[in-house]
C-alpha positions, 0 to 999 in steps of 0.5 A: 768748072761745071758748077760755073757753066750751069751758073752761067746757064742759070744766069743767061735763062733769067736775062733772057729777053721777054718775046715782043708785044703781040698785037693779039693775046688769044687766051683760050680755056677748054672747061674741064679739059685734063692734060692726059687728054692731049697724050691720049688722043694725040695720034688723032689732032692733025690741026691746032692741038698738032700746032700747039704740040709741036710749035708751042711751049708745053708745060706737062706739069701745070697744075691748080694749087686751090680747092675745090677746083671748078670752073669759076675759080679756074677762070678768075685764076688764069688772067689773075693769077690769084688764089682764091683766098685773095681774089675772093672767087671761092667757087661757082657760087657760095653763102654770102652772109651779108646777103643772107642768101647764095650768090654766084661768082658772077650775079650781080642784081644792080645789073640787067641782062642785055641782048635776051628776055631781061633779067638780072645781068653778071658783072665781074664785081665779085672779084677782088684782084686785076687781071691781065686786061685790066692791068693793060687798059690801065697802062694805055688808058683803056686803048686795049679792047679786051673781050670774053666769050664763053657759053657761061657768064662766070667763064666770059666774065672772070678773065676778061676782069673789070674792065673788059669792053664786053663779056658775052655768053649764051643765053638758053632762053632765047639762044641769043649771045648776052650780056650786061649793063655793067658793059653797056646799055645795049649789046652791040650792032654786031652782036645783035646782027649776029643773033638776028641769024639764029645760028641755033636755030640751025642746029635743030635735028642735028647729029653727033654721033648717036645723039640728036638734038631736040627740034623745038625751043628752047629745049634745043639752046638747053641742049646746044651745051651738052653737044659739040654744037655749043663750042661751034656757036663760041668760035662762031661767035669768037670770029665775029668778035675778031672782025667787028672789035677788030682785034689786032688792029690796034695800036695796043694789044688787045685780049681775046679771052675765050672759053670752050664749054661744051667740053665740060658739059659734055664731060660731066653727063658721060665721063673722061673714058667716053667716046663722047669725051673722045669726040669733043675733044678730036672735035676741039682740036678742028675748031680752034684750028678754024679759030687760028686760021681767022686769026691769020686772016685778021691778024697773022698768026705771027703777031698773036701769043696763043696760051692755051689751058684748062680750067680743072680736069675731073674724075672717072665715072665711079661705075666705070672705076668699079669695072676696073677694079679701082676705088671710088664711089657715090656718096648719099644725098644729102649726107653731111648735112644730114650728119650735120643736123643730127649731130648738133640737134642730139647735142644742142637741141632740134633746130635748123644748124645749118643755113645753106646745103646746096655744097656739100664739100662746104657746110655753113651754119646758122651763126645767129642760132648759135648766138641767140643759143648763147653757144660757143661757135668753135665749139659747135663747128668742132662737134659738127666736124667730129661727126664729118670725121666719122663719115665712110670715105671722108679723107679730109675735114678742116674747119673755119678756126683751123684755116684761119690760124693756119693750123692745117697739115703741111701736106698739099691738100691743106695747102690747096684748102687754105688757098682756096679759103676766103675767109669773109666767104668761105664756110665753117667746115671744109670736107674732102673725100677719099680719092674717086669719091663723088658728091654727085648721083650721076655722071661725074664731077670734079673739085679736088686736090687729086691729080685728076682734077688739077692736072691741066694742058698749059701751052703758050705759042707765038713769037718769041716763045721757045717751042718745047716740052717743059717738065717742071712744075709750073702753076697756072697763077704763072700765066698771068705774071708771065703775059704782064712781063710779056706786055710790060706792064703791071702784074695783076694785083693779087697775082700768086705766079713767077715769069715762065722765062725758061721758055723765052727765046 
């Protein structure tokens, strides 16, 4: 008899009915933003994160499944829900061979920058898969409107996918919110009325806690990011979107997608144990409160499914590790590819080996020496991954044959290496250090399999949603199957997730 009840329960969990379409999705990220954060400050969120906590569904297991784990990825994973080994968005940037150069997940030089100095603008061409916008205009013929906003141009873009009405961003020479000719040949009315306000210009001098900004410019718009400041001229900038696209008003849902960055920022000059992470993070919470309640204003909070995520979390200041008595530690400069080099010139002779060390978790060499040397590659990437093996504090090391042929261990962090792995894209030689170890001199970073780096808030609210905590382990590549099944219309194409039905009403 029990076993047929909890059948009957299953059952009744899987037919429960999908919530009805919202007229709004908020789809709001906070960059580098772990979930103990939520646990951490939680006595002091009296606004939305208290919304979201009390009335929302929260997932406390939701976690990235892809490595590295940075904000490009994290950001064309939500509203896709693909891997990176489908979407093609490999990392913030990386060697494109066929360019013979690096390129980021967004740069674009068929394109020119719009609202700003000029230059080459961003586009969304890089990614390979539909989002969750996409898959709605498609459905509609492009009644939707969808919008991305973020201080980055990759956290703007990537969401918001292909055929976004528009994706903007800060521009720090300028101050200005821009974009791109691959949305329009101009920015619109509102976004240029809005810049003719020079909001930055009002943080000038300003005061958080015991930091200043600067008064001139552009160092002031350089330091808007790494201060409050910056998330306030997104939610701002989000307001001003809400009213002008009138989003919510339409027949169709449309997609609001906006990305917190400052956060990030932030988080990576001072650390998760700083009070300036402390700051941020009680300051997030009385700004998206501000954001809701223009929503409410616009739309009625009871029309809008919020879903609320991060898009990697990151690790402690070695130094601080160091004080408590924990592992971890600060890589050379330049120590694999320095390895790299000295390896293969010992072996093969005193070449260049190597053609691009700006990552260093990441080692790509030179196919064309190789070739014109008459050498074999799996050969040559096995002795340059030899010498890797033999680095202090190097957990991990995967080459380009291993990840191809799948021949990695069936431990999570292979399976997150060969997730993550792109193979038109991705190097010769993949490299994960031991647990609290950075490639970087100062301040922190993030880009791991550790549960510090993939462990993120996932919290959906809104009509229809069953508000609770959640305790299984869900991934964020669920968000997007979850709202497709929401909206009725296709999953995205290359979506990795299943439909969080546990949490329908």
């Amino acid at each position: 008899m029990k076993k047929l009840l909890l059948c009957a329960l299953a059952a009744a969990s899987l037919l429960a009915a999908a919530p009805k379409k919202p007229k709004l999705i908020l789809a709001v990220v906070f960059d580098q933003f772990r979930y103990d954060y939520l646990e951490r400050f939680r006595s002091e969120y009296h606004a939305a994160f208290d919304r979201l906590l009390n009335g929302g569904a929260v997932f406390t297991s939701a976690h990235y499944q892809h490595f590295p784990t940075v904000t490009a990825i994290g950001h064309s994973t939500f509203l896709s829900g693909a891997l990176p080994s489908v979407s093609g968005i490999i990392g913030n940037e990386w060697y494109e061979r066929a360019d013979v150069a690096p390129v980021t997940s967004v740069s674009d030089p068929d394109t020119k920058l719009v609202g700003g100095l000029g230059g080459d603008g961003s586009s969304p061409h890089r990614m390979l898969v539909s989002t969750v916008g996409d898959e709605l205009k498609m459905a509609n013929g492009g009644k939707s409107r969808v919008i991305g906003i973020s201080l980055k141009d990759r956290a703007a873009i990537l969401p918001a996918g292909h055929m976004a009405n528009g994706a903007y961003w800060l521009d720090n020479a300028t101050g200005n919110f821009v974009s791109s000719t691959y949305y329009f040949e101009t920015v619109p009315e509102w976004v240029k009325s809005f810049n003719d306000a020079r909001l930055a210009d009002h943080f000038s001098g300003a005061k958080w806690l015991d930091h200043i900004l600067p008064t001139e410019t552009p160092a002031l718009y350089t330091a808007l990011a790494t201060s409050p400041f910056g998330n306030e001229m997104i939610e701002s900038f989000a307001e001003r979107a809400l009213e002008s696209e009138q989003l919510g008003k339409h027949e169709d849902t449309d997609i609001l997608a906006v990305s917190f960055s400052s956060n990030d920022y932030i988080g990576h000059d001072f650390g998760p144990d700083s009070p300036e992470v402390h700051e941020i993070s009680v300051r997030s919470d009385a700004l998206l409160e501000k954001l809701f309640q223009a929503l409410d204003r616009q739309v009625g909070m009871d029309r809008v499914l919020v879903v609320m995520t991060a898009d990697h979390g990151v690790a402690p200041a070695p130094e601080v590790n160091t004080a408590r008595h924990m592992p971890g530690g600060r890589m050379p400069k330049g120590i694999i590819a320095d390895t790299v080099q000295k390896a293969l010139r010992a072996k093969y002779g005193n070449f260049d080996w190597i053609t691009n060390s700006q990552q260093e978790h990441s080692v790509y060499l030179n196919w064309e020496l190789i070739a014109f040397k008459k050498l074999d590659l799996a050969e040559v990437t096995r002795t340059a991954a030899r010498a890797i093996e033999a680095i202090p504090h190097v957990w991990h090391v995967y080459t380009r044959d291993q990840l191809m042929h799948g021949e990695v261990p069936r431990d999570e962090a292979g399976r997150d290496v060969m997730n993550g792995y792109f193979p038109g894209r991705g190097g010769d030689i993949e490299v994960l250090l031991e647990p609290y170890w950075l490639f970087v001199e100062k301040g922190t970073s993030h880009s791991t399999t550790f549960d510090y780096d993939t462990h993120v808030p996932l919290i959906f609210m809104g009509a229809g949603i069953r508000a609770g905590r959640y305790h299984q382990s869900v991934t964020i590549n669920d968000v997007a199957p979850t709202l497709s099944n929401i909206l009725q219309v296709e999953t995205p194409s290359g979506s990795a997730g299943r439909v969080l039905t546990e949490m329908y009403q």
